[in-house]
MINU-238769 format. One record per residue (C-alpha): z, x, y negated. Coordinates in nm, 2 decimals. Example, Ala and Ser with C-alpha at 12.3 -4.5 7.8 and 13.67 -1.06 7.14 Angstrom:
// MINU-238769
{{0.78; 1.23; 0.45}}
{{0.71; 1.37; 0.11}}
This chain:
// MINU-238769
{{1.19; 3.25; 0.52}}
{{1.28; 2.91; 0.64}}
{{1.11; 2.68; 0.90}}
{{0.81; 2.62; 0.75}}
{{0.47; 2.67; 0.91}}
{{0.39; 2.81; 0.53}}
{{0.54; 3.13; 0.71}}
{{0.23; 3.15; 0.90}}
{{-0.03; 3.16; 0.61}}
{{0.17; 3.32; 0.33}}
{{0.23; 3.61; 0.58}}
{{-0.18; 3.64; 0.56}}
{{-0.16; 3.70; 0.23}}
{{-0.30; 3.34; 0.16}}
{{-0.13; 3.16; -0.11}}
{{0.13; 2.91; 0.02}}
{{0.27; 2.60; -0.10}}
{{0.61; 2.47; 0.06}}
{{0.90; 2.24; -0.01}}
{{0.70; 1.95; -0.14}}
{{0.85; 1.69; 0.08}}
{{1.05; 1.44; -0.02}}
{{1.47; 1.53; 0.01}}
{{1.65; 1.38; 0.29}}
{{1.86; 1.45; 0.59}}
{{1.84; 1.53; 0.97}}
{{1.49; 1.68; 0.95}}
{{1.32; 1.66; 1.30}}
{{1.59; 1.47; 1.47}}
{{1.60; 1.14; 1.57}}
{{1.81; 1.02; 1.29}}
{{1.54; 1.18; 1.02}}
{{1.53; 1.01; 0.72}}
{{1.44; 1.03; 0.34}}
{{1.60; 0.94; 0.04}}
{{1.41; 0.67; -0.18}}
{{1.54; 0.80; -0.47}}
{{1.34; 1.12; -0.41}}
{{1.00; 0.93; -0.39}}
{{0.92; 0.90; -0.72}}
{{1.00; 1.23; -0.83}}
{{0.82; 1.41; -0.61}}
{{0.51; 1.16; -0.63}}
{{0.50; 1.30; -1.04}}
{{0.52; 1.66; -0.90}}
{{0.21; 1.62; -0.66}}
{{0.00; 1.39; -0.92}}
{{0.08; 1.70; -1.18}}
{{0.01; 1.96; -0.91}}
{{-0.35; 1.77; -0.84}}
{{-0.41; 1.77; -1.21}}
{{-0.38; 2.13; -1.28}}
{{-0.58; 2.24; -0.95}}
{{-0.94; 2.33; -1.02}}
């Protein structure tokens, strides 16, 4: 579901990551932005997800 171009691959069967942006507002307008407090929280999620990769 959703936007994402995830939709393409996942619906090849091929295992799909999505949602690992940072949170904001506005996405693909001119007034996009993120929110900083998200940063940092989602940095830890992708250093964990790079750790447990093989």
């Amino acid at each position: 579901g959703g936007g994402s171009d995830g939709n393409f691959t996942a619906a090849l069967g091929i295992p799909t990551l999505d949602g690992l942006g940072a949170d904001g507002h506005g996405p693909h307008t001119l007034d996009e932005t993120i929110y900083f407090s998200s940063l940092a929280p989602m940095t830890k999620l992708w250093v964990r997800l790079f750790e447990t990769l093989e």
